[in-house]
Each structure stands twice: as structure tokens, then as C-alpha cells.
Legacy VTK file of the C-alpha trace (Angstrom):
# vtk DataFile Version 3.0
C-alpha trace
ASCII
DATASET POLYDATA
POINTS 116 float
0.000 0.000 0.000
1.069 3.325 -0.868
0.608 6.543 1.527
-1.296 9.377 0.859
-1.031 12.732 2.797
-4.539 14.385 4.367
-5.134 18.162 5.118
-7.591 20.399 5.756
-8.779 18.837 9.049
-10.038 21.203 12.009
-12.450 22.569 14.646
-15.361 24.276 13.337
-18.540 25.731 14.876
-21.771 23.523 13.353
-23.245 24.701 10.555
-19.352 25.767 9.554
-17.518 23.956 6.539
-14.623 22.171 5.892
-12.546 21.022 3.184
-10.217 17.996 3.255
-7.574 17.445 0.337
-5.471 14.215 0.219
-2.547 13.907 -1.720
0.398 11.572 -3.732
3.764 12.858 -4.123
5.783 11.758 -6.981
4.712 10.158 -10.348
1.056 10.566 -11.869
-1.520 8.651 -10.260
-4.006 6.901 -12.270
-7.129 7.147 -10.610
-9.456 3.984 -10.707
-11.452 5.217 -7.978
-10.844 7.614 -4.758
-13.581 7.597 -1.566
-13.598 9.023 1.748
-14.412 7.374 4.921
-14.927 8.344 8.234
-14.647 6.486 12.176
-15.799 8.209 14.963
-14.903 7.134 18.120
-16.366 3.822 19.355
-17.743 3.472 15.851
-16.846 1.114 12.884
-15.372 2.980 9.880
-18.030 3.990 7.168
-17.795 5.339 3.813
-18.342 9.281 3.253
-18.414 9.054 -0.731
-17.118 7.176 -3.774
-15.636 8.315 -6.856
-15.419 6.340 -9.858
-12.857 7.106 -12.686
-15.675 8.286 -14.872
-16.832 10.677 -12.664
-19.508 8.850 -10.780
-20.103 9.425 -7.637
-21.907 7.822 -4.483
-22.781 9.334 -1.499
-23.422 7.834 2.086
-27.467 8.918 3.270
-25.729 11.500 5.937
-23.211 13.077 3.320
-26.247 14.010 0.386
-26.495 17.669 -0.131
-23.770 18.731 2.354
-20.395 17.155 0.955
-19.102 16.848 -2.443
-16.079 14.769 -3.273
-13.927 15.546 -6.141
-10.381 15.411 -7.947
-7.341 17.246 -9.502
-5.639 14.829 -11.319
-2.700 17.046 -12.494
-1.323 17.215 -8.962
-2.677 13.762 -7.825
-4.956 15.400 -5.322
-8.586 14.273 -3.925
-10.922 16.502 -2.253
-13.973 16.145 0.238
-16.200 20.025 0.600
-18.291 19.343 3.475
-21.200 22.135 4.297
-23.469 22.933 6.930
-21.367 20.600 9.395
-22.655 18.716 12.397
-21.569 17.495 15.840
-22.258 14.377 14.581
-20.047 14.677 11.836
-16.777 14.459 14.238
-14.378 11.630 13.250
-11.696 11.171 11.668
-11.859 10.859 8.221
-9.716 9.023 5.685
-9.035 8.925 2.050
-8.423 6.272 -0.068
-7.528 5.722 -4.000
-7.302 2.664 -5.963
-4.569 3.678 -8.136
-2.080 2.327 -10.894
-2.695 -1.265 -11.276
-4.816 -1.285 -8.813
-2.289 -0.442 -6.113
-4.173 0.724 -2.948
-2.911 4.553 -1.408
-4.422 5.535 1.951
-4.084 8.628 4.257
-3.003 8.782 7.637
-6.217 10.300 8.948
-7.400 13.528 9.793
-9.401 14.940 12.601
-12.788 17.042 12.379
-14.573 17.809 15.089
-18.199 20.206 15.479
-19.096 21.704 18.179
-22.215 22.716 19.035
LINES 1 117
116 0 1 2 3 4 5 6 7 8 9 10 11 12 13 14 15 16 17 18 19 20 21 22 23 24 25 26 27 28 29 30 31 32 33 34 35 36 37 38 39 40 41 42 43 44 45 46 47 48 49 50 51 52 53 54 55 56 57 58 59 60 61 62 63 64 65 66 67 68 69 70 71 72 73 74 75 76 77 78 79 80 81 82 83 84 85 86 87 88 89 90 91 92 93 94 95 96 97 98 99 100 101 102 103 104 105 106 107 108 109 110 111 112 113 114 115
């Protein structure tokens, strides 16, 4: 597995936004798919949103309307735009991108929490 480097991570008052970028540094990165995913604590790890190499995207129930997920593939680069934040949208989220032959890359992690 290759790594992948997360930003964008914070404190923010609910209602605030928020937007994540993950990152590859060196050679181009094919994208065969990229999705977030989140794990609050004392939770099991869920997915945020998918997106497919042609552009299609999946979003979890929670995530509709309030986060986008998207992608720079000049500078190997993912992003998640989360709006109108929650409290219950604290966790730590985590990208991941299925990559040249079908290598898998995955951030480190990085924190969000909402207060209220």
C-alpha cells in the first residue's frame, strides 16, 4: 500500500464547513477510484463518498447535499467540501484511491470535530 497525505482537518462551529484534500507525491496517479471514509470514536469505519474514474459518484445517506467529493488529477490530489457541518459529523476521516494497477494509497487520517 502506498501513503497518501490528508489536510484540511479542524475545529469548526456547526453549521461551519470544511474542506479535506489528500494527496500523492511523486509520479502521476491513475485514478481507478478515490472515496472518503470516516470512524468516529467507538464506531466502525463507514464510507463518506465514492468516486469512480468516470466521474460517478456515491454518497453515504448522511453526506447528500452537504459534501461533495472531487479530484485534480494534475497534482494527484482528492478533495472532500463538506457544508453545513454537524456534531455528529466528528471523526476522523480518511481517504483512499485505488490507483495504478490497482495499487491501494491511503491517508493517515485527519481529525474534524463540530461543536455545538
Amino acid at each position: 500500500q502506498g501513503t497518501l497525505v490528508e489536510s484540511g482537518g479542524g475545529l469548526v462551529q456547526a453549521g461551519g464547513s470544511l474542506r479535506l484534500s489528500c494527496s500523492k507525491s511523486g509520479s502521476q496517479l491513475i485514478f481507478n477510484y478515490a472515496d472518503w471514509y470516516r470512524q468516529a470514536p467507538g464506531k466502525q469505519r463507514e464510507l463518506v463518498a465514492f468516486l469512480g474514474s468516470s466521474g460517478r459518484v456515491n454518497y453515504a445517506d448522511f453526506a447528500k447535499g452537504r459534501f461533495a467529493i472531487s479530484r485534480d488529477t494534475t497534482i494527484n490530489t482528492v478533495y472532500l467540501q463538506m457544508n453545513s457541518l454537524k456534531p455528529e459529523d466528528t471523526a476522523t476521516y480518511y481517504c483512499h484511491i485505488n490507483g495504478n494497477f490497482g495499487r491501494d494509497y491511503w491517508g493517515q487520517g485527519t481529525q474534524v470535530t463540530i461543536s455545538s
